[in-house]
Structures are given as structure tokens and as C-alpha cells.
C-alpha positions as CSV (number, residue, x, y, z in Angstrom):
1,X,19.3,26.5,26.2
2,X,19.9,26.5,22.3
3,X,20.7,22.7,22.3
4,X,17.5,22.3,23.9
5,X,15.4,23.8,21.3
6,X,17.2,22.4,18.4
7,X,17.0,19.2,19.6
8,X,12.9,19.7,19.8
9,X,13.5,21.2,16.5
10,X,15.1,18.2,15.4
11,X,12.4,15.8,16.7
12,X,9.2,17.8,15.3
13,X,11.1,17.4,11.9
14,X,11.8,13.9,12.5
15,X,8.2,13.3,13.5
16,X,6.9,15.1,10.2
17,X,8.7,12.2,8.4
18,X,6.0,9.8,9.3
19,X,3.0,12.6,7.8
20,X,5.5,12.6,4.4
21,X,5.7,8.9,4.3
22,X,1.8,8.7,5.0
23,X,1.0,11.1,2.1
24,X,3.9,8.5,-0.1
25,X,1.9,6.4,0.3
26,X,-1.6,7.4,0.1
27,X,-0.6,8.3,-3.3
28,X,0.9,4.9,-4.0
29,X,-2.3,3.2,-3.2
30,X,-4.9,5.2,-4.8
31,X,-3.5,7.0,-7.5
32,X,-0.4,4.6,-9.2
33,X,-0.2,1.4,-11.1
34,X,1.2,-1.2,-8.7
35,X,1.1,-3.7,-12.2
36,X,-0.9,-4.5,-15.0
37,X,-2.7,-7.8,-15.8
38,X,-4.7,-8.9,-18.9
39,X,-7.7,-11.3,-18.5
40,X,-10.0,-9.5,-21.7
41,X,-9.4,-6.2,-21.4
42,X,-6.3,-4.7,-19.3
43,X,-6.8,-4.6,-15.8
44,X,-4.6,-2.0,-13.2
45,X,-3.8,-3.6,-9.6
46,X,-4.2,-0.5,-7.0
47,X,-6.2,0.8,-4.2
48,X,-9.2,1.9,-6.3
49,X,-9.3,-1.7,-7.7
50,X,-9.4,-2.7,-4.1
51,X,-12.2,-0.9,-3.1
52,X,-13.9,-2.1,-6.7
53,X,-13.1,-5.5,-5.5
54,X,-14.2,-5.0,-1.3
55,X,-17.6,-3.7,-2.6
56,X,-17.8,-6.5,-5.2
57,X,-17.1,-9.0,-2.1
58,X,-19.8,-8.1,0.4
59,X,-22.0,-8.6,-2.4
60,X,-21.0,-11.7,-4.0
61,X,-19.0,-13.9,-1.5
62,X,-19.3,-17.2,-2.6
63,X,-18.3,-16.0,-6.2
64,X,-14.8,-15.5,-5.1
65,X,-15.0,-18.9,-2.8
66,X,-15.3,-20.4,-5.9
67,X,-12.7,-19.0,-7.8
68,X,-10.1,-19.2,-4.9
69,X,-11.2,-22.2,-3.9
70,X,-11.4,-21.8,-0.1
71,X,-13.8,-21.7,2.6
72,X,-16.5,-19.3,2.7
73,X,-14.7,-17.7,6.0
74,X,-11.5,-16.7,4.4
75,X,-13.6,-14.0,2.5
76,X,-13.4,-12.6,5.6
77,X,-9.7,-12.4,5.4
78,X,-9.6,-11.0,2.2
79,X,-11.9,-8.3,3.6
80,X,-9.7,-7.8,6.2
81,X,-6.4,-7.9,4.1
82,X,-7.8,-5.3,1.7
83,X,-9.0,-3.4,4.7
84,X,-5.4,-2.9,6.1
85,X,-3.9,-2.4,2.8
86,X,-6.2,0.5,2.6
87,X,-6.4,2.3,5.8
88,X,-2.3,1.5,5.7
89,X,-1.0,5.6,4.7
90,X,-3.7,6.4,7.5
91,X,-2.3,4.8,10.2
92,X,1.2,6.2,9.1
93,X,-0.5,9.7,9.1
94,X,-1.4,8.8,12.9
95,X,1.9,7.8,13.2
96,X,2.5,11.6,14.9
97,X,0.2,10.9,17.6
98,X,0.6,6.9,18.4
99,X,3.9,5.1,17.3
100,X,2.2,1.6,17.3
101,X,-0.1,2.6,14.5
102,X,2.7,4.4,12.7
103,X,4.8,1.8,12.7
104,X,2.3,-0.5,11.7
105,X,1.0,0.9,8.7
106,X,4.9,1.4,7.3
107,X,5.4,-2.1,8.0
108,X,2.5,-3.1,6.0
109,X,3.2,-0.5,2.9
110,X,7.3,-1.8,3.1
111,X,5.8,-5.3,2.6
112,X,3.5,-4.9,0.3
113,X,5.7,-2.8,-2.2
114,X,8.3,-5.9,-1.5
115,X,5.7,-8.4,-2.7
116,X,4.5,-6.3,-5.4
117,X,8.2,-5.8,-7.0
118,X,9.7,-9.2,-5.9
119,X,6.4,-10.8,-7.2
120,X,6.2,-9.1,-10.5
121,X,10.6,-10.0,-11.2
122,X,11.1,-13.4,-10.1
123,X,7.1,-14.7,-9.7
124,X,6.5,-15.1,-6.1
125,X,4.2,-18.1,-5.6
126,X,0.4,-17.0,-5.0
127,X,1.1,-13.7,-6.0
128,X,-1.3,-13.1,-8.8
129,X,-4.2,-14.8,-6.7
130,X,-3.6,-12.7,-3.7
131,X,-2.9,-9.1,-5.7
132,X,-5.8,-9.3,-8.0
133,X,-7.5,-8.6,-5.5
134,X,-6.6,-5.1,-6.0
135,X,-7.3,-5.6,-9.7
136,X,-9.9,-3.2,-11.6
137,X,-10.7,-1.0,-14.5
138,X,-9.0,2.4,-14.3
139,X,-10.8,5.3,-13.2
140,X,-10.0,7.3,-15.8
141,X,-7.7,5.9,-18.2
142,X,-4.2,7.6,-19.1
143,X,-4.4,9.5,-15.7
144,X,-6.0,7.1,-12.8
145,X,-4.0,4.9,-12.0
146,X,-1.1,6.8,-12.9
147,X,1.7,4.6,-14.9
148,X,4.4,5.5,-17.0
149,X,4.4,4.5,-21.0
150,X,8.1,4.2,-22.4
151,X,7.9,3.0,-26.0
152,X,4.6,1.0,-25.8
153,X,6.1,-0.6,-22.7
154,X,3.9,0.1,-19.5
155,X,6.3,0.8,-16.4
156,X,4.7,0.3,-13.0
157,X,5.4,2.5,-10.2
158,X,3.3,2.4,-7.4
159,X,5.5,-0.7,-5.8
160,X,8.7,1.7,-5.7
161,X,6.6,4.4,-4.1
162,X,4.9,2.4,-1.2
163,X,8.7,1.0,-0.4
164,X,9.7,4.5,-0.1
165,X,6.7,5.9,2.0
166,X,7.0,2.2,4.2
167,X,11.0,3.6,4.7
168,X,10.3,7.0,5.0
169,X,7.5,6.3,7.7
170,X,10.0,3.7,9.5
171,X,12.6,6.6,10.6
172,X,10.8,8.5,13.4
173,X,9.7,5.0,14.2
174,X,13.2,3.7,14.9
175,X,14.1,7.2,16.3
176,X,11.6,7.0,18.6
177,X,12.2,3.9,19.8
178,X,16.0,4.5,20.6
179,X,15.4,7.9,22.3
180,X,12.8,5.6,24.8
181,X,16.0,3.3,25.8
């Protein structure tokens, strides 16, 4: 009878991983500095931008048609991309309930840190066009998005932290798909 219980033990702790990976990387995505770009004035690339940007979208499609230079339905994409990216600690947070969207939304945060810290060390091709996207002004400025300043030198973290909520989210997943064989 005692194994019984600690192995339900075991699995509501394992199943809690998915709700600490969810709140990983909510925080990645709406409160850190994925990276930094200049066109002006310093721009910060992170889940606030992206809803800057979404809103800016709806409003002014053919704006971005032209400076992507694709067809006016691809906006539709973008919308759709930026939708995902957003709702993706959510769906981990569901991950409790329904595996699928679980598993999905770590998936999409394990890639997207991957893209954000393979694109910003060795220049993955179309990765500026595709991340500004999430490109805004900050919030408020030394706090929202959150960065870290080591002499003069602005170090990016948000990318580290949506690896580690896309991992983090990915263990009951796997766990739970092993116990099923």
C-alpha cells in the first residue's frame, strides 16, 4: 500500500513540473530581453513587443507586406505565429489537464529559445526578419524587459529561460508517455 501512494506522490510532483515550466516561461516571454536591436532608438525583442507588434498588424497590414515583401495573406501567419508564441506558457500551464497542449506549448518555447540563442551566435538566416516581430520599446525601461547590464555590455536572458521552461515542461510529457506503453 505505501508503494502505491508514493508512486501517486511521485506522479502529482512530476505533473507539477509542467505548471513550473509554464510559469518559466511566462516569465521569459513577457518580462525578459530575448535580444536587443538598434534601428534609431534601441528596441527589446519579447512578448510585450509582440503584442505591440500584433496590435500594430491588425491595423496596418499592408505596411508590414511591404516591408517583408510577401503576400498580403502571410500577415495572417505572422498573426498566427505571434499568437502561438504567446499563448505558448499557457498551453504548458494546461499541460496538467491535456498532455497534447502541454507538450505543445514546450515544444514551441524549446524552439523558440533555440532560434533565439543559435540566431543571435552564429546568425541564423531570416532570423532578424522573423524576431522583430517581437521587437518594441520597453515598458518601463531598466525593469520591463528585464536584461542584465555587465560593464556597458547588455546580456540577454530570456532565450536561456524559455529553453529551460520548454525542458522543464518536456519531463512529465515524456513521463507520461512511457507510463501509457
Amino acid at each position: 500500500m505505501g508503494k502505491i501512494s508514493n508512486g501517486l506522490h511521485y506522479m502529482a510532483n512530476e505533473k507539477n513540473l509542467v505548471i513550473y515550466g509554464g510559469i518559466l516561461t511566462l516569465i521569459s516571454i513577457y518580462f525578459l530581453t530575448w535580444f536587443t536591436y538598434i534601428l534609431g532608438t534601441r528596441h527589446y525583442a519579447n512578448g510585450m513587443g509582440g503584442i505591440q507588434n500584433l496590435i500594430h498588424i491588425f491595423t496596418n497590414s499592408e505596411e508590414y507586406t511591404f516591408a517583408y515583401g510577401v503576400p498580403l495573406w502571410v500577415t495572417s501567419l505572422m498573426v498566427a505565429f505571434i499568437i502561438t508564441v504567446l499563448a505558448c506558457g499557457f498551453m504548458q500551464l494546461c499541460g496538467k489537464k491535456s498532455y497534447f497542449l502541454g507538450y505543445f506549448g514546450s515544444i514551441i518555447a524549446l524552439l523558440l529559445g533555440l532560434m533565439i540563442i543559435v540566431g543571435e551566435f552564429i546568425g541564423l538566416v531570416g532570423f532578424h526578419r522573423i524576431l522583430f516581430l517581437f521587437g518594441g520599446d520597453p515598458l518601463i525601461e531598466p525593469i520591463i524587459p528585464f536584461q542584465i547590464v555587465i560593464n556597458g555590455m547588455i546580456i540577454c536572458i530570456g532565450g536561456y529561460f524559455l529553453i529551460a521552461g520548454g525542458i522543464i515542461g518536456l519531463f512529465p510529457m515524456l513521463g507520461g508517455l512511457k507510463k501509457r506503453e
